[in-house]
C-alpha positions as a Markdown table, in Angstrom:
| # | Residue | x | y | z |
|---|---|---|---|---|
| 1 | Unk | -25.6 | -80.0 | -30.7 |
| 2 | Unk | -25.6 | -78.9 | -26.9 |
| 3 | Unk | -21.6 | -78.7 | -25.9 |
| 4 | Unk | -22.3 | -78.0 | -22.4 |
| 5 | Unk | -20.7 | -80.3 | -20.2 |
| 6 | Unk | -22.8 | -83.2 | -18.3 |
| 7 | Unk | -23.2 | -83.4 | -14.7 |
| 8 | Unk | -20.8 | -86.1 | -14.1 |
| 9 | Unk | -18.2 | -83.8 | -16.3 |
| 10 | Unk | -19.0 | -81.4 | -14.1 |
| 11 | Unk | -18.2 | -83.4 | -11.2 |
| 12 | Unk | -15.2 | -84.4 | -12.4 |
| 13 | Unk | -13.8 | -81.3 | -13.1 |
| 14 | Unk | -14.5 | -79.7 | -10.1 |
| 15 | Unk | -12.9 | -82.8 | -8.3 |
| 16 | Unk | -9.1 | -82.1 | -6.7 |
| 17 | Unk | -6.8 | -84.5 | -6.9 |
| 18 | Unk | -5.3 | -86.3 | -4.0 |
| 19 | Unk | -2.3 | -84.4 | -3.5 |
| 20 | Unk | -4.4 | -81.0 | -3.5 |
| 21 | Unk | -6.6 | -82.5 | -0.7 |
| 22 | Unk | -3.5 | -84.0 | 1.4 |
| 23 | Unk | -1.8 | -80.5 | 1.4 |
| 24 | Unk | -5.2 | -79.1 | 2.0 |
| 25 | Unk | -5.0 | -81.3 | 5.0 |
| 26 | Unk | -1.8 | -80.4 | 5.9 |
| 27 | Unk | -2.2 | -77.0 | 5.8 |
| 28 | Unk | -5.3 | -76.8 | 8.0 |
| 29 | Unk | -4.2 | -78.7 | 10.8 |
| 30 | Unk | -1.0 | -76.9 | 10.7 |
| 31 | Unk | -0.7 | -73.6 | 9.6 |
| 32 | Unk | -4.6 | -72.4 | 10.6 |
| 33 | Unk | -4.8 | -74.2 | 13.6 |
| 34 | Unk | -5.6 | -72.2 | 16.7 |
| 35 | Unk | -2.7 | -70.1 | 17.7 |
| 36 | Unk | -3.9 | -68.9 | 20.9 |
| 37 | Unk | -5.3 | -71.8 | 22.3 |
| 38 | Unk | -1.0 | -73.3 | 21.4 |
| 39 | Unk | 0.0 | -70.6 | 23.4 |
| 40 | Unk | -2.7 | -71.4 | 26.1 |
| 41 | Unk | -1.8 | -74.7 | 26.7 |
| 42 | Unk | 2.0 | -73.4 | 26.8 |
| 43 | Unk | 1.1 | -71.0 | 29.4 |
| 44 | Unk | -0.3 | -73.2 | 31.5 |
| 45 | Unk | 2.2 | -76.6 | 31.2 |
| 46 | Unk | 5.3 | -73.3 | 31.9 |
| 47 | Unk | 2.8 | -72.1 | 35.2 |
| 48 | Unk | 2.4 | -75.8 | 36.3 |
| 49 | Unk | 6.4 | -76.3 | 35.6 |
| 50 | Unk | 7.4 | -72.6 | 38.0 |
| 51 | Unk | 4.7 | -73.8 | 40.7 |
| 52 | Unk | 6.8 | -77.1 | 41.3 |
| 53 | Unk | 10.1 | -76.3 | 40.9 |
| 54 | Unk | 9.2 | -73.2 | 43.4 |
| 55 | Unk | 7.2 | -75.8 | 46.3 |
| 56 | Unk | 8.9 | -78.7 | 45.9 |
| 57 | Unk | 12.3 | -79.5 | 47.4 |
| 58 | Unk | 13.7 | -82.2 | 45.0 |
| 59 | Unk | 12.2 | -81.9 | 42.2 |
| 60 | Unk | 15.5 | -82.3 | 40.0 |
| 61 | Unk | 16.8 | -85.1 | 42.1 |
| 62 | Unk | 15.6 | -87.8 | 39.4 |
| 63 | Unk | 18.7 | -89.3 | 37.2 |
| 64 | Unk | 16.3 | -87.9 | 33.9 |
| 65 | Unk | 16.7 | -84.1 | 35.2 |
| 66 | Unk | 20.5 | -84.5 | 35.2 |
| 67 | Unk | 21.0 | -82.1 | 32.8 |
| 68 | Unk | 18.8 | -79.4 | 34.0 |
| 69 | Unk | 20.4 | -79.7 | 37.4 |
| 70 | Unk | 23.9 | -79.4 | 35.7 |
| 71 | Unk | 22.7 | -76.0 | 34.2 |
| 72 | Unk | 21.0 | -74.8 | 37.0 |
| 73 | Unk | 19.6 | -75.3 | 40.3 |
| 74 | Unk | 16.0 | -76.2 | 40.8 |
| 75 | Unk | 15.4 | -72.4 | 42.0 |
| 76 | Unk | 16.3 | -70.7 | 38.8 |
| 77 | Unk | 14.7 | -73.4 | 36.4 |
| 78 | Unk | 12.0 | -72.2 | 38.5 |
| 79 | Unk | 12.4 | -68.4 | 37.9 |
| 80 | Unk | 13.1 | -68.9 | 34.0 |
| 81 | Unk | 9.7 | -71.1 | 33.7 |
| 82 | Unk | 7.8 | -68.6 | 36.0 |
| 83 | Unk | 9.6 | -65.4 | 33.6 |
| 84 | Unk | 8.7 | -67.9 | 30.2 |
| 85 | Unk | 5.0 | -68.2 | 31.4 |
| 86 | Unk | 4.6 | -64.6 | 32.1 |
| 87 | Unk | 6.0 | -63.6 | 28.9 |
| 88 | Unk | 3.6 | -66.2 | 27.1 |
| 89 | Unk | 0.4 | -65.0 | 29.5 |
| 90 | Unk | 1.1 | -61.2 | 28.7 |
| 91 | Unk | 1.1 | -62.6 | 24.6 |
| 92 | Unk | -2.3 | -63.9 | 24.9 |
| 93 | Unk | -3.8 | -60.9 | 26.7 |
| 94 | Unk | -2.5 | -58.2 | 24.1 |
| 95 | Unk | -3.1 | -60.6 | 21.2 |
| 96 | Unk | 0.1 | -59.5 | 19.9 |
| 97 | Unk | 0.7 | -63.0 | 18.3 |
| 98 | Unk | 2.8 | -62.3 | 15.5 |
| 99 | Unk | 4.9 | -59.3 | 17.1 |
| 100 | Unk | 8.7 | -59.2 | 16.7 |
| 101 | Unk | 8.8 | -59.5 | 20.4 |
| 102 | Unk | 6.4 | -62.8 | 20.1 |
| 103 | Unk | 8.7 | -64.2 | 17.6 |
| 104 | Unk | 12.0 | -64.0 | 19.3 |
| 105 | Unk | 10.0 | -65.3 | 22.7 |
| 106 | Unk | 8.7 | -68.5 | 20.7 |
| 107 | Unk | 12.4 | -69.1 | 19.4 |
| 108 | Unk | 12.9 | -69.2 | 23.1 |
| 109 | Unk | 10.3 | -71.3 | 24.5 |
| 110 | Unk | 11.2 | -73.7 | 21.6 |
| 111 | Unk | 14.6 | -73.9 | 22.6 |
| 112 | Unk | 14.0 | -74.4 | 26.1 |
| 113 | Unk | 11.2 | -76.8 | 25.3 |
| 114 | Unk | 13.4 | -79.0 | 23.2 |
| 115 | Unk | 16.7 | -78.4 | 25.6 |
| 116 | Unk | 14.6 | -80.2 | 28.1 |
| 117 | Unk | 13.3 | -82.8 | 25.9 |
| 118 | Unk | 16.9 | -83.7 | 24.9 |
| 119 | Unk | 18.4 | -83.2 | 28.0 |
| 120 | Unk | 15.6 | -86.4 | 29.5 |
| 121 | Unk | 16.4 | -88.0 | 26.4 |
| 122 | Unk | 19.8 | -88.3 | 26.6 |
| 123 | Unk | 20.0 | -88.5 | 30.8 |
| 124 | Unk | 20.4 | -92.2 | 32.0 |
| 125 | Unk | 18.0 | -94.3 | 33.8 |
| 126 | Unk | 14.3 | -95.1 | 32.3 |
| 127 | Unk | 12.0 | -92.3 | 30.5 |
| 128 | Unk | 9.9 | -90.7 | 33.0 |
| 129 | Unk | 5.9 | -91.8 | 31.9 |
| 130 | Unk | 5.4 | -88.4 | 30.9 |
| 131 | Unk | 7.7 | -87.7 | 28.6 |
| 132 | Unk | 5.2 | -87.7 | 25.3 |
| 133 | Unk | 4.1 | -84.5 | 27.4 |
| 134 | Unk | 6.9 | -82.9 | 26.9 |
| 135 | Unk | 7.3 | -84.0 | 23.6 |
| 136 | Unk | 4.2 | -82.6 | 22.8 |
| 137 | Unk | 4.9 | -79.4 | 24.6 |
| 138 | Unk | 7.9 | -79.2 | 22.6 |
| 139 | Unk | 6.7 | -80.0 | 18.8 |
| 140 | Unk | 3.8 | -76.8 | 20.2 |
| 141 | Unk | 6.5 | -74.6 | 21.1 |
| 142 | Unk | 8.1 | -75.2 | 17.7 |
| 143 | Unk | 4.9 | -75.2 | 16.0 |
| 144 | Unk | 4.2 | -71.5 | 17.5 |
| 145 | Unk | 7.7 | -70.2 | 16.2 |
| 146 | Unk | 7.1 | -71.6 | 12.9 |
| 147 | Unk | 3.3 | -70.0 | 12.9 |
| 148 | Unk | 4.9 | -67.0 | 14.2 |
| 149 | Unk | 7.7 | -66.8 | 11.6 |
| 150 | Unk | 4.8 | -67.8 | 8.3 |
| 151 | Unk | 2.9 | -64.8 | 9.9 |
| 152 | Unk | 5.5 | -62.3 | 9.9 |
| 153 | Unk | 6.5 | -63.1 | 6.4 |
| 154 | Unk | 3.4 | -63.0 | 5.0 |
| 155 | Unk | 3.0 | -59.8 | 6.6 |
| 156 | Unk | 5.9 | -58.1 | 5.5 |
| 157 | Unk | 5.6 | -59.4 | 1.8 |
| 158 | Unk | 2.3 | -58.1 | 1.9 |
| 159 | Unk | 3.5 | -54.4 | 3.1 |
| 160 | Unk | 6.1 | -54.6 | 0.5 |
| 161 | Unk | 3.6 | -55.3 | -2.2 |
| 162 | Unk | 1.5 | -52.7 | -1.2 |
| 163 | Unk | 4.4 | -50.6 | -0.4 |
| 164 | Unk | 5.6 | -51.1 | -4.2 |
| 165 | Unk | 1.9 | -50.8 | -5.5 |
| 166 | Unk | 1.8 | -47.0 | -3.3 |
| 167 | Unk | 4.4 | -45.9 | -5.7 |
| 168 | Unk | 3.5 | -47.3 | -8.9 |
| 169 | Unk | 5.6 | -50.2 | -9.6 |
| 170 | Unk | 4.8 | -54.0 | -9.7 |
């Protein structure tokens, strides 16, 4: 008698189940999503950002920047998005994505991202159209310091394995 499994058998077997495809899911829009082209779009929404707080002359005169202009004048916002966007334009041209430096800067860029977000949030008067912009921006800024932070780990377990391998133990 032949014990070799069927086609269909096969089929089955083979066959994830539905939580092992949602995680799947999960993981490839999340964690192997494109880190640079993140940081790209960062880059250029933190350029735009300097540009018009630099040329314009009342740019935090809306009641939803009240917080900003609490913390600083329209001049230094415009200095610490023109600093953030060189930071996160000299990231993408070494590559250096997962550098100690480029994880403390996207802890940054979160913070500022989100500070900003909260700060329109919780401002009086009615949301500015754009805000899903921001909110976008921020979720990719948090996105990058969780990508960065995954990355590290993985690389310093893996070092530590091999590390621990080099010398003979498990």
């Amino acid at each position: 008698m032949n014990h070799q499994p069927t086609y269909y058998a096969k089929a089955r077997q083979g066959k994830k189940s539905p939580f092992k495809r949602l995680a799947f899911i999960i993981r490839r829009i999340t964690l192997e999503a494109d880190l640079a082209a993140t940081r790209f779009s960062l880059a250029l929404a933190e350029t735009f950002w300097a540009f018009n707080l630099f040329f314009s002359k009342d740019a935090m005169q809306a009641e939803k920047y009240y917080v900003m202009a609490q913390t600083m004048g329209q001049a230094e916002w415009g200095f610490v998005f023109a600093v953030i966007s060189l930071m996160q334009w000299s990231i993408l041209v070494s590559g250096r994505y997962h550098g100690s430096a480029a994880a403390a800067f996207a802890g940054v860029s979160a913070f500022l991202w989100w500070y900003i977000i909260i700060g329109l949030l919780t401002s009086s008067g009615s949301l500015p159209v754009a805000i899903g912009s921001e909110i976008a921006l921020g979720c990719a800024a948090g996105w990058v310091l969780i990508r960065t932070g995954v990355d590290r780990f993985d690389t310093q377990w893996a070092l530590l394995k091999s590390q621990g391998a080099h010398h003979g133990r498990r």
